[in-house]
GUGUGU-431856 format. One record per atom (N, C-alpha, C, O, CB): atom name; residue in one letter; x, y, z. Coordinates in steps of 0.2 Angstrom, whole numbers, plus 5000, padded with zeros to 4 digits. Atoms other than C-alpha are relative to their C-alpha. Glycine has a CB too. Layout:
# residues N
CA_A_X_Y_Z
...
END
This chain:
# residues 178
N_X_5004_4994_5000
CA_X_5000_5000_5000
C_X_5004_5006_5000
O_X_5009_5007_5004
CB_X_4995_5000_5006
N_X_4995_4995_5000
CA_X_5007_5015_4996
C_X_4998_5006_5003
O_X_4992_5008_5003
CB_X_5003_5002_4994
N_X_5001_4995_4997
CA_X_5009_5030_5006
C_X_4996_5006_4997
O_X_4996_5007_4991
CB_X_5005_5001_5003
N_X_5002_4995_5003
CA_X_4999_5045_5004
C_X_5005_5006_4999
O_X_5005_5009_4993
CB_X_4995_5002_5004
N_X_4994_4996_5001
CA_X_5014_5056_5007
C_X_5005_4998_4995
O_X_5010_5002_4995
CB_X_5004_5000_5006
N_X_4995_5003_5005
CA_X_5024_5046_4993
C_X_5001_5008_4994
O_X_4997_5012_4992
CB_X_4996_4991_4994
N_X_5000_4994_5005
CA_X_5032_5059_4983
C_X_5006_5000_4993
O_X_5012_5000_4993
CB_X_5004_5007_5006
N_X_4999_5005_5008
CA_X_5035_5052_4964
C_X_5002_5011_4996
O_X_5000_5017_4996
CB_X_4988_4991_4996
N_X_4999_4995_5006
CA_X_5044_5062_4951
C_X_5001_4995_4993
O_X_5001_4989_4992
CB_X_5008_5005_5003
N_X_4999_5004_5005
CA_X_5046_5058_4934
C_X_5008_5003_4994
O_X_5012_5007_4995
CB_X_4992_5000_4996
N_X_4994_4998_5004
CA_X_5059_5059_4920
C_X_4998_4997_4992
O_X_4994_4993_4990
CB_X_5009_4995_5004
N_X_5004_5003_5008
CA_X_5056_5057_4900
C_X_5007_5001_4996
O_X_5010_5006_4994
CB_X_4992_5006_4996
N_X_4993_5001_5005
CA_X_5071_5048_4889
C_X_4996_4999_4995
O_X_4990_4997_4995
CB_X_5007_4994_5002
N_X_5001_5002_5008
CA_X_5072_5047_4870
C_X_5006_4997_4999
O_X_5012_4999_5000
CB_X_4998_5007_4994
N_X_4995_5004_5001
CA_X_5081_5033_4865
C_X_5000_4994_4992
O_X_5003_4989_4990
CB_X_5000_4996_5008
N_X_5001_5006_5009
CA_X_5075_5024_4846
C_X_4993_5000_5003
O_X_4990_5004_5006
CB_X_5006_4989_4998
N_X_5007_5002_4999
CA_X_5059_5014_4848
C_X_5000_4999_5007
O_X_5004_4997_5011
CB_X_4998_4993_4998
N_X_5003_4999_4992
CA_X_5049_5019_4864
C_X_4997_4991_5001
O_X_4993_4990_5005
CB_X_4992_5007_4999
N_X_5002_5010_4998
CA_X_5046_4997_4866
C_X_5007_4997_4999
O_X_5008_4991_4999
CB_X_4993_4994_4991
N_X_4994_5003_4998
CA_X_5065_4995_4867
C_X_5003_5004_5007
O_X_5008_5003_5011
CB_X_5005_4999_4994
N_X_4999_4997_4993
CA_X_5065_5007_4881
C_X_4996_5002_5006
O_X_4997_5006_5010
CB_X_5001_5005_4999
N_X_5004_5001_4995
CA_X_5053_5003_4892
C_X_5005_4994_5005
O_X_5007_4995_5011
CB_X_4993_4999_4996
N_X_4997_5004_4996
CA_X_5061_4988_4899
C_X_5007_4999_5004
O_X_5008_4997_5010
CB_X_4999_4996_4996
N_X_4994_4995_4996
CA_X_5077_4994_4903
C_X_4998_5003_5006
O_X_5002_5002_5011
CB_X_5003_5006_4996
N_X_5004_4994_4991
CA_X_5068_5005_4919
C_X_4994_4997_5001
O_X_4991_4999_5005
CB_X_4998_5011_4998
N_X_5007_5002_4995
CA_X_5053_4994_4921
C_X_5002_4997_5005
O_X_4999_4998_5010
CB_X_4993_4994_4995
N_X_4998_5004_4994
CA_X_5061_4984_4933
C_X_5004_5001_5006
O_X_5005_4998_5011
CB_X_5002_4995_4998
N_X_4995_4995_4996
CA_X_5073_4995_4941
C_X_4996_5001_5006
O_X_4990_5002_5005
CB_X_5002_5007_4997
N_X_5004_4998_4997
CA_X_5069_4999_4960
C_X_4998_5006_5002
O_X_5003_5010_5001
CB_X_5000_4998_5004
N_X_5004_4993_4999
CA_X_5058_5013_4965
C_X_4995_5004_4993
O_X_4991_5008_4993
CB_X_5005_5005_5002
N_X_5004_5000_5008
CA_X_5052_5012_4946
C_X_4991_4998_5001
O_X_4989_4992_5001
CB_X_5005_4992_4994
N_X_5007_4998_5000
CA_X_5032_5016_4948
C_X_4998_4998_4993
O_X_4998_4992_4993
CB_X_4998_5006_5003
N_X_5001_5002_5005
CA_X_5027_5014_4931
C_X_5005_5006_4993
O_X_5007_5012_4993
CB_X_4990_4999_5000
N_X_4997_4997_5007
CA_X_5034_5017_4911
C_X_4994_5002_4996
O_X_4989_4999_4996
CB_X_5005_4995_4996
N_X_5005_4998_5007
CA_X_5026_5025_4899
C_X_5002_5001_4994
O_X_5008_5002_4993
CB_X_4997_5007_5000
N_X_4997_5002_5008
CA_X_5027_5022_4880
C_X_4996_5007_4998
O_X_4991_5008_5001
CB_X_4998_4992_4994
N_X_5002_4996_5001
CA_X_5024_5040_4872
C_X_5002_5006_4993
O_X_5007_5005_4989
CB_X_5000_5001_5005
N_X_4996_4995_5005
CA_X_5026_5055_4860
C_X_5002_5007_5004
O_X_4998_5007_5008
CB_X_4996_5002_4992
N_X_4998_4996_4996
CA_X_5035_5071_4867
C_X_5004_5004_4994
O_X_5007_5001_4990
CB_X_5004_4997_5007
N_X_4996_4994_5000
CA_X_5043_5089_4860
C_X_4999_5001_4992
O_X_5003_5003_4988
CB_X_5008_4999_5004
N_X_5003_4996_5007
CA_X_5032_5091_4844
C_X_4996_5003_4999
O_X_4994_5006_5004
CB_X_4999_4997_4995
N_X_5006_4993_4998
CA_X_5019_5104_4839
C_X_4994_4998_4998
O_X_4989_5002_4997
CB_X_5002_5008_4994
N_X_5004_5005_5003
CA_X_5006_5090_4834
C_X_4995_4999_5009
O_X_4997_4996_5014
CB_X_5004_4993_4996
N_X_5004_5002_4992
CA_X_4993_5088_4850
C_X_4998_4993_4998
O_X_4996_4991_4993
CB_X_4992_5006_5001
N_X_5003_5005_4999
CA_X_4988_5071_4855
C_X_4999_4996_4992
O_X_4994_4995_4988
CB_X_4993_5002_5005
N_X_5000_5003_5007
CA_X_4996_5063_4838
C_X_5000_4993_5002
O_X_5000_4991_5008
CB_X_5007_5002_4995
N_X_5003_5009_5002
CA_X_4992_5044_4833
C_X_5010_4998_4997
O_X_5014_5001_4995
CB_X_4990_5000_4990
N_X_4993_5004_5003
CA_X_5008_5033_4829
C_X_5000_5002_4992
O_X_5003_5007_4990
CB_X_4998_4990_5000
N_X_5003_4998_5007
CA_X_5003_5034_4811
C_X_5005_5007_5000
O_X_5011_5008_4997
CB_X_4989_5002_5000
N_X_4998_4993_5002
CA_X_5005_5053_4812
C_X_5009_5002_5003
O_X_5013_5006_5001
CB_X_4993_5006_5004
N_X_4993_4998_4999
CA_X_5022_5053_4821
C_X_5005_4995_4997
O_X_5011_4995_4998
CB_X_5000_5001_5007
N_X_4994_5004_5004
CA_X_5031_5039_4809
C_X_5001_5004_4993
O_X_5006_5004_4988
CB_X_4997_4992_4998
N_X_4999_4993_5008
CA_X_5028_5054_4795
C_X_5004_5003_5002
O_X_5007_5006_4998
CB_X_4992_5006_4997
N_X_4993_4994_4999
CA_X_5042_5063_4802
C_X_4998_5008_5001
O_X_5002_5012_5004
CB_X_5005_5001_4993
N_X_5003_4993_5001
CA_X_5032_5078_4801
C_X_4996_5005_5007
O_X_4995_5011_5008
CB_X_4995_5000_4995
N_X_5004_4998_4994
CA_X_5024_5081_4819
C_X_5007_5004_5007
O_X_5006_5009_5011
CB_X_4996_4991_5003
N_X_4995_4997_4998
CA_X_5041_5086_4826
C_X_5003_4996_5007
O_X_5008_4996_5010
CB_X_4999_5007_5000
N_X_4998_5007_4995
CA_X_5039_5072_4840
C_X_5006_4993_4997
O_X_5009_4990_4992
CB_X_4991_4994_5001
N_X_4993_5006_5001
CA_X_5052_5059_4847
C_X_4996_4995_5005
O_X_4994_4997_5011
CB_X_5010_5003_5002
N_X_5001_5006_4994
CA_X_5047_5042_4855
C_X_5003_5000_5004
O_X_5010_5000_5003
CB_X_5000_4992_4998
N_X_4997_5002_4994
CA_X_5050_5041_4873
C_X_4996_4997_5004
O_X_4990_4996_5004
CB_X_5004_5005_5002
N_X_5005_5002_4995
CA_X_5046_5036_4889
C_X_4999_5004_5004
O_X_5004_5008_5005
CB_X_5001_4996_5003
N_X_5003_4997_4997
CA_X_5037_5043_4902
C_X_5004_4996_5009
O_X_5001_4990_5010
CB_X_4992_5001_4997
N_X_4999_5004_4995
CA_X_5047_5036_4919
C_X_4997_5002_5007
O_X_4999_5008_5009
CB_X_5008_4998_4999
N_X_5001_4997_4994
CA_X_5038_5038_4936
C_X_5003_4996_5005
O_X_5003_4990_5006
CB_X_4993_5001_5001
N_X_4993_5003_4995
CA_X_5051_5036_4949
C_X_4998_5001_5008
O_X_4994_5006_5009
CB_X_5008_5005_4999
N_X_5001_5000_4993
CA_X_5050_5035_4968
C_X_5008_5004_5002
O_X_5013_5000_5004
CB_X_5000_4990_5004
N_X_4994_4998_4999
CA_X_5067_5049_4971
C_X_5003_4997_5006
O_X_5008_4995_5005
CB_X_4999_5006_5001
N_X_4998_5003_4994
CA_X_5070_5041_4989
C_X_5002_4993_5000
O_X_5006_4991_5005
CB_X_4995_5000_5003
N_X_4999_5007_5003
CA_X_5071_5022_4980
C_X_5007_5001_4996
O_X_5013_5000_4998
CB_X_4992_4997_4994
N_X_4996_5000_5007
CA_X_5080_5027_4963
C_X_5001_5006_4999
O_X_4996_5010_5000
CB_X_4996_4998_4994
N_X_4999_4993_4999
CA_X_5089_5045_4962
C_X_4998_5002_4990
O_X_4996_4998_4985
CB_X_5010_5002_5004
N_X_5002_4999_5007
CA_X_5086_5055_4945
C_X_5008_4997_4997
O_X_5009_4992_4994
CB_X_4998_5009_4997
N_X_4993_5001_5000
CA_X_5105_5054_4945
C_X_5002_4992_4996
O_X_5005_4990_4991
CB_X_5003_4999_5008
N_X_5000_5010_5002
CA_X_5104_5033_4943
C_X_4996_5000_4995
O_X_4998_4996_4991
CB_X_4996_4994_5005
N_X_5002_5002_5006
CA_X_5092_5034_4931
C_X_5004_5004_4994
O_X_5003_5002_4988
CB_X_4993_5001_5000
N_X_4995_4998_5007
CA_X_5104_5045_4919
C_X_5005_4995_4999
O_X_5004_4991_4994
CB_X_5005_5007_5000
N_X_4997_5004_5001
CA_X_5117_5035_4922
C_X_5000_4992_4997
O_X_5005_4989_4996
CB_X_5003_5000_5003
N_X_5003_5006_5001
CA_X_5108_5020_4917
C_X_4997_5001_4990
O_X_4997_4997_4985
CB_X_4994_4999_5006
N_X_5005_4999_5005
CA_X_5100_5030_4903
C_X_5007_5000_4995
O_X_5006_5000_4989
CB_X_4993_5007_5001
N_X_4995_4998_5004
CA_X_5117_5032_4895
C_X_5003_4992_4996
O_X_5007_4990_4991
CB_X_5006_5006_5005
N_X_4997_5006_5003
CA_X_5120_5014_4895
C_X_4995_4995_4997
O_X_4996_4989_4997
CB_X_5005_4995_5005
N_X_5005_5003_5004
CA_X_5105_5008_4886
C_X_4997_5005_4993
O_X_4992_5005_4990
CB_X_4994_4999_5006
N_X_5001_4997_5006
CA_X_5107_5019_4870
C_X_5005_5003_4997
O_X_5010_5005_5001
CB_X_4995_5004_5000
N_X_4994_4999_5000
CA_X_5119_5025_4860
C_X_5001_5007_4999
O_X_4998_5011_4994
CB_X_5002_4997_4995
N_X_5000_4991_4999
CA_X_5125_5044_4864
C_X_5001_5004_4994
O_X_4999_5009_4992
CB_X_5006_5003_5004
N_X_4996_4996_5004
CA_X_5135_5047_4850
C_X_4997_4998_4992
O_X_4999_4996_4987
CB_X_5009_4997_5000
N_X_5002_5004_5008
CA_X_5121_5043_4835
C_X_4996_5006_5001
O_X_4993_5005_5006
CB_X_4997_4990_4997
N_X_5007_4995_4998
CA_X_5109_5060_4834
C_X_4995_4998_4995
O_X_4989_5001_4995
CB_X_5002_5008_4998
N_X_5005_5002_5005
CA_X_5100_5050_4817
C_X_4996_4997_5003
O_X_4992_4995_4998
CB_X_5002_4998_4995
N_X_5000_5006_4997
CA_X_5094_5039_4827
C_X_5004_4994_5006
O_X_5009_4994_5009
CB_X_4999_4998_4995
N_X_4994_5003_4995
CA_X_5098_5023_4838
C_X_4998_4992_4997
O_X_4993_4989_4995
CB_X_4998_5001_5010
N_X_5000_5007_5004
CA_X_5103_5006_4830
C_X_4995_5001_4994
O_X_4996_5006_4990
CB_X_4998_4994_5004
N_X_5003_5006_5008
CA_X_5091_4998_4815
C_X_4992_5007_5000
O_X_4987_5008_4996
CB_X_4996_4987_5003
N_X_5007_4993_4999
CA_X_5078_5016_4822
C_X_5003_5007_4995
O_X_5008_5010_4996
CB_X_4999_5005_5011
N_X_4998_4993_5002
CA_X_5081_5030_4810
C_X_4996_5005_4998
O_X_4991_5004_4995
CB_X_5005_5000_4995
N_X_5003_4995_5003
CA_X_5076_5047_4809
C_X_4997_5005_5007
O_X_4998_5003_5013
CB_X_4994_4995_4995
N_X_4999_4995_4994
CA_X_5072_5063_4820
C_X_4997_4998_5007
O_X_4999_5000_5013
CB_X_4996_5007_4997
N_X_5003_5004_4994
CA_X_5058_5053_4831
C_X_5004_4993_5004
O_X_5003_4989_5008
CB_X_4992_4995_4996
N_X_4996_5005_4997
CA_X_5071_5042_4835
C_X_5007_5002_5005
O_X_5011_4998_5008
CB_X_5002_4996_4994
N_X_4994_4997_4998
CA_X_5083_5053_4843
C_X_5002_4998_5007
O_X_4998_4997_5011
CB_X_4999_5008_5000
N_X_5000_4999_4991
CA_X_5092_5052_4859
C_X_5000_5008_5002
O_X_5002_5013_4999
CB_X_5007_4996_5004
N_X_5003_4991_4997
CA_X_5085_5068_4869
C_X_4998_4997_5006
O_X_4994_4992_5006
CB_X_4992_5004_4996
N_X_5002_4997_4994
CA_X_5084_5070_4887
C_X_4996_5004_5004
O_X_4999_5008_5008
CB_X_5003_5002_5001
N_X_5004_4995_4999
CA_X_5070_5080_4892
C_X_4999_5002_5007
O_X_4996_4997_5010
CB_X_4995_4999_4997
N_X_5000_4998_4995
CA_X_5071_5089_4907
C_X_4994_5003_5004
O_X_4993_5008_5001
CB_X_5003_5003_5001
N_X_5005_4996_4997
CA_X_5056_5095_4920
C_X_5002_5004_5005
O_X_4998_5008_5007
CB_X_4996_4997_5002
N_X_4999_4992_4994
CA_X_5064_5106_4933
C_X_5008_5002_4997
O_X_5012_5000_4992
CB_X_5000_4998_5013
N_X_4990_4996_5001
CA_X_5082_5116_4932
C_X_5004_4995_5006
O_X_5009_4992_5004
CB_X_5002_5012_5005
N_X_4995_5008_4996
CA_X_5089_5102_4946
C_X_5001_4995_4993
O_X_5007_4994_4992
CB_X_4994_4994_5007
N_X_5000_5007_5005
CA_X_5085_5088_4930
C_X_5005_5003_4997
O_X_5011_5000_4996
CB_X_4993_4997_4996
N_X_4996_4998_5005
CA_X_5093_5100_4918
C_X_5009_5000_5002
O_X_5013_4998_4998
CB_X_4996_5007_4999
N_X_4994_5001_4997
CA_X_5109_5102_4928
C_X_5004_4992_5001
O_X_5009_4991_5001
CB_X_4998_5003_5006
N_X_5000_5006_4999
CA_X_5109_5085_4932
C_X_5003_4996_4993
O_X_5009_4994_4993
CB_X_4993_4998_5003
N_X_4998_5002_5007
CA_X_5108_5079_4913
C_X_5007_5005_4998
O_X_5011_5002_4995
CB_X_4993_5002_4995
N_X_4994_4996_5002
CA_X_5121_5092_4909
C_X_5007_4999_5002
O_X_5012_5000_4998
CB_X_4998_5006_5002
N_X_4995_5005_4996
CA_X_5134_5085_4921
C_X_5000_4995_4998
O_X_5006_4994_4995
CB_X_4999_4999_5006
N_X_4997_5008_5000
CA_X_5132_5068_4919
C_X_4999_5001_4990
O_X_5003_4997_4988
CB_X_4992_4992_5006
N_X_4997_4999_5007
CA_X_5132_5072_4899
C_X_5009_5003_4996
O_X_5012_5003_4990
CB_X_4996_5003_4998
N_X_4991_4998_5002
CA_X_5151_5080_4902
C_X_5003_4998_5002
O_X_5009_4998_5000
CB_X_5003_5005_5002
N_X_4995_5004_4997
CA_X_5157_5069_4913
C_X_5000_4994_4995
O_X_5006_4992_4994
CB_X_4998_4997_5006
N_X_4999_5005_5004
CA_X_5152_5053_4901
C_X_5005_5003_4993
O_X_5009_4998_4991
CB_X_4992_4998_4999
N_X_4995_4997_5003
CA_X_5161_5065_4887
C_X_5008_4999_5001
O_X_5012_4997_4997
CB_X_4998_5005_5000
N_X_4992_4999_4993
CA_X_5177_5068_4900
C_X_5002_4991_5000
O_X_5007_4989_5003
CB_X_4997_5005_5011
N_X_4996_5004_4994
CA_X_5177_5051_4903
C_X_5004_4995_4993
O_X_5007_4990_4994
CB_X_4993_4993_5008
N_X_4996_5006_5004
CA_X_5184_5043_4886
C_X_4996_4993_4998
O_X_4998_4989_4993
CB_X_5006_4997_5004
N_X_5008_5005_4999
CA_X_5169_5031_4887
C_X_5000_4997_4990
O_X_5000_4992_4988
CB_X_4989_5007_5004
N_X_5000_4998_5004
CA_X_5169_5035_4869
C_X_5004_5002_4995
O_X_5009_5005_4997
CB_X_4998_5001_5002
N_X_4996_4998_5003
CA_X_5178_5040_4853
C_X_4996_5008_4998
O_X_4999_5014_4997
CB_X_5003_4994_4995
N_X_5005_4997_5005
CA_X_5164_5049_4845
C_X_4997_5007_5004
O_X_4993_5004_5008
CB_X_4993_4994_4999
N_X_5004_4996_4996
CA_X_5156_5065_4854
C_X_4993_4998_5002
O_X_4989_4996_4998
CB_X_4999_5006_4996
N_X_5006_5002_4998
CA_X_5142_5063_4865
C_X_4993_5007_4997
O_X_4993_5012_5000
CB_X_5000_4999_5008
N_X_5005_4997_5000
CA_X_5126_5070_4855
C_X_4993_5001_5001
O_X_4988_5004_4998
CB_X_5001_4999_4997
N_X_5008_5000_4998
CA_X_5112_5066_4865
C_X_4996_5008_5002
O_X_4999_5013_5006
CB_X_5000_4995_5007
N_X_5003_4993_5002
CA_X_5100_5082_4863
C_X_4999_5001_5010
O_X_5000_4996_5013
CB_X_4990_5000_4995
N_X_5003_4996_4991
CA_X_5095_5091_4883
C_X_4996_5003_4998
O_X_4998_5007_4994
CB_X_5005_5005_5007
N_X_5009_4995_5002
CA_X_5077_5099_4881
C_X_4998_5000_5004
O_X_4998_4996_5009
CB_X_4993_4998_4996
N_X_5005_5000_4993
CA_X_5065_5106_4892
C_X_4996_4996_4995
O_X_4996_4995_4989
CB_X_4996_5008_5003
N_X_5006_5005_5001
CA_X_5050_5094_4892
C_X_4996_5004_4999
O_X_4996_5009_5002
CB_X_4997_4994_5004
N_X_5006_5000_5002
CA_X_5034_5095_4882
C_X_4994_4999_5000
O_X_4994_4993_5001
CB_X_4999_5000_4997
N_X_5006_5006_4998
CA_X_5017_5089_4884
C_X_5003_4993_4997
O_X_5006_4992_4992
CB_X_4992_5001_4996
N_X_5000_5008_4999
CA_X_5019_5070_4886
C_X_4997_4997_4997
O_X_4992_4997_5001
CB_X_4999_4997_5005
N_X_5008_5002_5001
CA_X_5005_5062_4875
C_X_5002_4993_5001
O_X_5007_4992_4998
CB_X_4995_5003_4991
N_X_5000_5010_4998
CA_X_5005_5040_4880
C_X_4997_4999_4992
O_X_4994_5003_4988
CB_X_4990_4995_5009
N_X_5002_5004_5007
CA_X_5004_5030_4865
C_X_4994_4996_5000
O_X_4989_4996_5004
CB_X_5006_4994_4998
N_X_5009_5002_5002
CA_X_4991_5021_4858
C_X_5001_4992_5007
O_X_5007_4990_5009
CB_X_4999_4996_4987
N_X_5000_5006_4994
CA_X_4987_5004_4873
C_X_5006_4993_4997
O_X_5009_4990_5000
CB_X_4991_4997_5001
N_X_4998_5007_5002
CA_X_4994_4991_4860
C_X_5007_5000_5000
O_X_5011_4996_4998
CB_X_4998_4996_4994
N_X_4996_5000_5000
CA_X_5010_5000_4862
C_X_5006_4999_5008
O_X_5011_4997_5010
CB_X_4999_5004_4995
N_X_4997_5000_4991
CA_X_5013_5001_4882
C_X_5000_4992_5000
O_X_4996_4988_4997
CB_X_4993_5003_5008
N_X_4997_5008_4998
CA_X_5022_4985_4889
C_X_5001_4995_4995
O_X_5000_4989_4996
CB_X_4995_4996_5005
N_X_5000_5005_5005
CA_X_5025_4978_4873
C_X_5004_4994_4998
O_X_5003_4989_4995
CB_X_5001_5003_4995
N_X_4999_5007_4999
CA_X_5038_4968_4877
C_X_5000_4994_5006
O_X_5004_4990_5007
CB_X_5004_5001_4998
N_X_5004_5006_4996
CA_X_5026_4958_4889
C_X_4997_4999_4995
O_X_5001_4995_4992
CB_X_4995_5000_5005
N_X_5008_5002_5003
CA_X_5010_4957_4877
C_X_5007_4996_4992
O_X_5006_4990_4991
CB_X_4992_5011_4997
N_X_4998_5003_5006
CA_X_5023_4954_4860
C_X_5009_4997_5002
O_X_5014_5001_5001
CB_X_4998_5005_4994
N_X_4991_5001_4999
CA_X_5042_4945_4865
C_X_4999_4998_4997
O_X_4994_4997_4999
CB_X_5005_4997_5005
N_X_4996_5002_5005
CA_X_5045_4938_4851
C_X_5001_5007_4995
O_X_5007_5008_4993
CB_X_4996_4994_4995
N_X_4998_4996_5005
CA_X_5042_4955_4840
C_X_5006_5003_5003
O_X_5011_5005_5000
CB_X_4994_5006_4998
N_X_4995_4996_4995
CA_X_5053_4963_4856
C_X_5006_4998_4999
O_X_5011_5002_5002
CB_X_4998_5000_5007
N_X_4994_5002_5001
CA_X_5067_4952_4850
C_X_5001_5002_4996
O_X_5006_5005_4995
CB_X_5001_4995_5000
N_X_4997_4998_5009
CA_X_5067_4954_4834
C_X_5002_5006_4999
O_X_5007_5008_4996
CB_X_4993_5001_4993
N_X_4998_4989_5000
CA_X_5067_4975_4837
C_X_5006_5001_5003
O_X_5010_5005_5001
CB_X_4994_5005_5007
N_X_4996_5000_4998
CA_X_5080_4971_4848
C_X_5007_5000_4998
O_X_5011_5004_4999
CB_X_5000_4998_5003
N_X_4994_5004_5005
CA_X_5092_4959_4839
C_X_5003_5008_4995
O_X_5007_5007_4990
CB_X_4995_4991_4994
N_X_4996_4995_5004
CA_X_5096_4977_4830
C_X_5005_5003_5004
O_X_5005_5009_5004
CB_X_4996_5005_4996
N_X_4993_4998_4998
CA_X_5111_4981_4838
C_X_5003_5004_5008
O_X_5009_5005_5009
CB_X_5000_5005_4996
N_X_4999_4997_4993
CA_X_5108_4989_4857
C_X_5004_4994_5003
O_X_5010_4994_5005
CB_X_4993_5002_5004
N_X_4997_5004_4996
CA_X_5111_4972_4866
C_X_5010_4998_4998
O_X_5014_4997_5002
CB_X_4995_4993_4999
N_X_4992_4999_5001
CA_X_5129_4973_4856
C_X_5003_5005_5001
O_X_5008_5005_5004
CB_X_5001_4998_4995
N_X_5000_4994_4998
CA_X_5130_4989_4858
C_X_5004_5000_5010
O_X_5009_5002_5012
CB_X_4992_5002_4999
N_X_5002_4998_4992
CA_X_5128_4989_4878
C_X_5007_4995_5001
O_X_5012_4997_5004
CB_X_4989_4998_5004
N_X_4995_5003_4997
CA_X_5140_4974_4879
C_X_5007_5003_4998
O_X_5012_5004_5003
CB_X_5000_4993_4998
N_X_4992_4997_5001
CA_X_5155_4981_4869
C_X_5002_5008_5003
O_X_5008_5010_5003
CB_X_5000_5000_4991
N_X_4996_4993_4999
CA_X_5154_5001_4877
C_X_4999_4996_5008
O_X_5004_4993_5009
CB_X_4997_5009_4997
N_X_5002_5001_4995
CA_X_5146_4995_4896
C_X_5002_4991_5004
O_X_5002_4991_5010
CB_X_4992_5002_4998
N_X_4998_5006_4996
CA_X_5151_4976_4902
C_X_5008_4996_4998
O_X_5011_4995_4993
CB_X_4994_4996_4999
N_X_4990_5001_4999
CA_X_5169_4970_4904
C_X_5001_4994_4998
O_X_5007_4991_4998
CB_X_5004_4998_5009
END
């Protein structure tokens, strides 16, 4: 049962397909729920459809609602950096194109600072050959995807493999595990 005083913040990454980035942070603790969504185009409460046209000026992300006391914003950047690739602004793996960007979207001037740091330090640290291009934005309205797209890879793991098998899980081993 959760408390009435629970004091949940959220955070909203763009990282390729919003159904390869959900799972990465669904299971993390203090992780309250993910949202599959569109964010930081001039299109109100657009349809999938309308944001694979390129033209709405939206980027798939997620919506993450966090327990700060559980999980810091802090941890979830550092996490967010090793589940996508910094240094690709077209996209991420086998995703291409402006909706696919990695972007950071910040809701207060703490987040923004926060992203801003831990994007100079991962730069500073050699991590990399390539410059880290991941965008820092203020956040936009949020609009949730369509239902068949939340938790998708519960409702569909086989398509969630197939989505996968493009290049993150190699990815993540060759910059992130020893």
């Amino acid at each position: 049962m959760q408390a009435n005083n629970e004091k949940l913040d959220t955070a909203i990454f763009a990282g390729g397909c919003f159904w390869c980035m959900v799972k990465p942070f669904d299971s993390l603790p203090g992780i309250k729920k993910v949202i599959s969504g569109y964010t930081g185009g001039h299109v109100p409460n657009p349809t999938y459809e309308q944001v694979c046209t390129g033209t709405t000026g939206h980027t798939e992300a997620v919506e993450i609602t966090f327990d700060p006391k559980i999980m810091s914003y802090q941890k979830l950047l550092d996490y967010y950096w090793q589940v996508t690739d910094p240094t690709d602004a077209s996209g991420q793996f086998q995703d291409r194109g402006d909706n696919y960007r990695p972007v950071i979207f910040y809701n207060s001037p703490a987040q923004k600072e926060a992203a801003e740091n831990s994007k100079e330090a991962l730069q500073k640290s050699g991590k990399f050959d390539d410059p880290i291009v991941t965008q820092i934005e203020p956040a936009k309205p949020f609009y949730p995807a369509e239902d068949y797209h939340q938790d998708f890879y519960k409702k569909n793991p086989f398509r969630y493999n197939l989505e996968e098998s493009g290049g993150r899980a190699d990815f993540i081993k060759k910059h992130w595990q020893k």
